[in-house]
N, C-alpha and C positions, 0 to 999 in steps of 0.2 A: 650700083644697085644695092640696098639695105633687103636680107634676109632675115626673117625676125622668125625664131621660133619658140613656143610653150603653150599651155592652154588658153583656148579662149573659152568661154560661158556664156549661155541665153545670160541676159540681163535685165531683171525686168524692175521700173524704176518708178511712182509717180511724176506725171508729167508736168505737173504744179511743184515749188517747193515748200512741199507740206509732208507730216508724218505719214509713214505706212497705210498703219490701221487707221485713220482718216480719208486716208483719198477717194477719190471715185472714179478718175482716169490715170493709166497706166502705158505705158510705152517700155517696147518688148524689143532691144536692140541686141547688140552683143560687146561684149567684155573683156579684155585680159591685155595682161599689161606689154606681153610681146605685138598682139596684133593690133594693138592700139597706137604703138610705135610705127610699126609698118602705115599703120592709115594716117598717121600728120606728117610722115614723111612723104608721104604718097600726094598730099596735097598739095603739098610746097612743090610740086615737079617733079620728082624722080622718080624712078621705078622701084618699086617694092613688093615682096613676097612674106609670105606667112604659113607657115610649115606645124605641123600637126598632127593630132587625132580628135574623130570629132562623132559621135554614136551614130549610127546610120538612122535618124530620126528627122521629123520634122524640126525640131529646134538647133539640129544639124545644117540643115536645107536653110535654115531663116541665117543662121551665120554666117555661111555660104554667100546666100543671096548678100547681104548685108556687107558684110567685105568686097566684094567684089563690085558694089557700089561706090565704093572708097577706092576703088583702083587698086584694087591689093592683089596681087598674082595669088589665086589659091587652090593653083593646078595638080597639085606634090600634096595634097591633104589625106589622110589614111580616114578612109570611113570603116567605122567598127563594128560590125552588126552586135556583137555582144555585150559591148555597156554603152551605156546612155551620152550622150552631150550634158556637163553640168549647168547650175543655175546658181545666179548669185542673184539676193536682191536687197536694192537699194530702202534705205529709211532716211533719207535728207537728214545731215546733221548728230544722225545717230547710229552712224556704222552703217555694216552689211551684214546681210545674211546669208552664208554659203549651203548650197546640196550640190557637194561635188562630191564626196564621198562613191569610192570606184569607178569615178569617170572615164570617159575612151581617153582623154588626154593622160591619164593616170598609170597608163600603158604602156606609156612611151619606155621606150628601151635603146640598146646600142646600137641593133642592129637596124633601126630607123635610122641613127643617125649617121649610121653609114653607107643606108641609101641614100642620103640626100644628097642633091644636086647644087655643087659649089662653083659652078662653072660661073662667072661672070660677076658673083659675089664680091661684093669692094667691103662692106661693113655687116658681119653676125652681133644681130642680137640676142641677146636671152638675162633670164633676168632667176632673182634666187627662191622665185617661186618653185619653178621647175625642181628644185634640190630636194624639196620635202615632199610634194604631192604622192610620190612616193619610191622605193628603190630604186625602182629600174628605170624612171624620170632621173633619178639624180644620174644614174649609170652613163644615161642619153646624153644631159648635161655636161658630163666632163668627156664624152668620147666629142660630142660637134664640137667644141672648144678645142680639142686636139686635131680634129681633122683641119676646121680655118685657119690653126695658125701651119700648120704643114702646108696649106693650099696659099698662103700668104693673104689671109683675108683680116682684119681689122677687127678685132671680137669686142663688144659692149656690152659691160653689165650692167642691169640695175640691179643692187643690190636686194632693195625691195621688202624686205622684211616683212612678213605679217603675222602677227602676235599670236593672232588665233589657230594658225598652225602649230605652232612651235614655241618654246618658251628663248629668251636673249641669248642666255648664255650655251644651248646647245646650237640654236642661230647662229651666236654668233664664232664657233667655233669652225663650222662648217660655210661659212660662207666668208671667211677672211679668206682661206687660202684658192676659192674660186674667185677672188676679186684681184689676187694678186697674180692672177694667169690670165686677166684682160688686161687690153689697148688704152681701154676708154672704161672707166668706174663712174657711177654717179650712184650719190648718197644722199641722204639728207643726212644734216647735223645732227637733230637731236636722235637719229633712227642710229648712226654711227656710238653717241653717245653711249645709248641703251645697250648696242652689242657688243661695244668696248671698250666705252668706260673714255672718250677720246671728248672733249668739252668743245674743243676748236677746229676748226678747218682747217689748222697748222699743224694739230695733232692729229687727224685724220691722217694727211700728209707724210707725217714721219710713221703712221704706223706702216703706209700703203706706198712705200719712197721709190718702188718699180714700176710703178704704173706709168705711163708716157701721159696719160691725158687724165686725171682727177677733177669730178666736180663734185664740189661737195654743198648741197642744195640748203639754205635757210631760211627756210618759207616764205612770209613777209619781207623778210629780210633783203636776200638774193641770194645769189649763189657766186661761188669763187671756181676759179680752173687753176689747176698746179699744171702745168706740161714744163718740162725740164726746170730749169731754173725760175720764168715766169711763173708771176703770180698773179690772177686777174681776177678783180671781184667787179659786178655788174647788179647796182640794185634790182628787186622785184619789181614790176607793175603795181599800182593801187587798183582794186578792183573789190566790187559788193560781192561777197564770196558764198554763192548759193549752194555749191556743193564738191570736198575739197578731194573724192574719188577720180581718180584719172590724170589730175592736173599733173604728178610725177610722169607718166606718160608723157602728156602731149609736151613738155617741157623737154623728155629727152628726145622726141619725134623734133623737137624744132632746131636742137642745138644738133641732132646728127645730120638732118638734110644742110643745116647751114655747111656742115663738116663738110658734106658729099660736092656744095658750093666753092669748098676753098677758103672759105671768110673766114678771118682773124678769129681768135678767140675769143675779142669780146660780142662780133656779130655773131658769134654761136651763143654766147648765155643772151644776147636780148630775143633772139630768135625761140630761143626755150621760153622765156617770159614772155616773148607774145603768144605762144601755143598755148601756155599753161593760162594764163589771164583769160583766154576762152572757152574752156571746162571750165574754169571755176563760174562761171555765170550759168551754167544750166545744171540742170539734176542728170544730166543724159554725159555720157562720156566725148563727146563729140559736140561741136559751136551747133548750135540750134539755126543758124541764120547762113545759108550758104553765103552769101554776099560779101559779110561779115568773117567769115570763114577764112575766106582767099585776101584776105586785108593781110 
């Protein structure tokens, strides 16, 4: 079972891949890069949960709903009557825009993460969102990461960076030494670059030489695994890339259910490149086509 926890957000996206202020239909799903891990895991067979705070609001209820459509256990959710659920929204091609500002998830604290329930847990995720949204998020952050590895559970980070929170170099201060107390790291290259100055997936490697399982992501490229001695690089898919939000997700959703499978490391990076190859064809974080989905 994959336990994924940090914020998720109303997500509201044009339904077309077309600019914002142009559109004329919209599609109101939900967002965030923990509980989007838990939903491609979730798809691929296995059981998965997603842990949280979420405002006692209707755009609470629609996430709810909405996960729980994906098979996501979202029974351990904290509803917050006093701040809101946030909202990020998509412009195809041209960023996001966030109103998360004091959100319920923004709340999170220790002492959540010492109620949470680790019983049966095989793989925690969390990612380095969580670290900035704010103090007592971060607080959350390194206490669940000390309880899985006490409980003997498997910890994943994505590193995750995002710019518009935080500037590289305080990023990336704060987020080496949480990457260096997981299982399982995934990067991208140029995202590693930017917070440390590291050019190659060699150097990522010699910064990060403790990790047991290192992926270090190259967009187009592919992505490489460092686990002990192995080194394994697995190309990207080709694919018309309508919208490139999520794809980090459903890429680390594809290579941890492979994990939770047992399969070699290279059928963990094709496993992430065929998750990630279908977000990238829709504007929505999630394959538009269930059919297509289960492929």
């Amino acid at each position: 079972m994959l336990l994924a926890a940090g914020e998720t957000m109303a997500m509201v996206a044009p339904r077309e891949a077309e600019r914002l202020h142009a559109a004329q239909a919209f599609r109101v799903d939900s967002g965030g890069a923990e509980s989007n891990v838990a939903g491609h895991v979730a798809a691929l067979g296995h059981p998965s949960a997603w842990f949280s705070r979420l405002g006692a609001d209707p755009l609470g209820d629609r996430i709810l709903q909405h996960l729980t459509a994906r098979g996501i256990d979202v029974s351990t959710v904290i509803r917050d009557a006093a701040h809101p659920t946030g909202l990020y929204v998509k412009d195809p091609g041209h960023g996001v825009h966030y109103y998360r500002a004091g959100s319920a998830a923004s709340f999170l604290c220790a002492a959540d993460a010492d109620a949470v329930d680790l019983d049966g847990v095989q793989v925690l995720h969390v990612s380095g969102i969580t670290a900035v949204i704010s103090p007592s998020a971060a607080e959350f952050l390194d206490r669940i990461i000390t309880r899985a590895h006490d409980a003997g559970v498997l910890v994943s980070f994505d590193v995750n960076h995002r710019p518009a929170l935080w500037d590289a170099e305080t990023a990336g201060a704060a987020l080496k030494p949480v990457a260096a107390r997981a299982d399982i790291v995934f990067v991208g290259r140029d995202e590693a670059e930017r917070l440390w100055g590291t050019a190659t997936p060699a150097e990522v490697r010699a910064l990060l030489p403790g990790v047991g399982e290192l992926v270090v992501k190259d967009g187009a490229h592919g992505a490489t695994t460092f686990a002990g001695q192995d080194e394994v690089f697995v190309p990207a898919r080709t694919v018309e890339v309508v919208e490139e939000v999520g794809a980090g997700d459903a890429f680390a959703g594809g290579y941890l259910a492979a994990l939770l499978d047992r399969a070699p490391i290279d059928a963990r990076l094709q496993a992430g490149h065929a998750r990630a190859a279908l977000t990238l064809t829709t504007t929505a974080d999630w394959p538009d086509d269930p059919e297509e989905e289960r492929r």
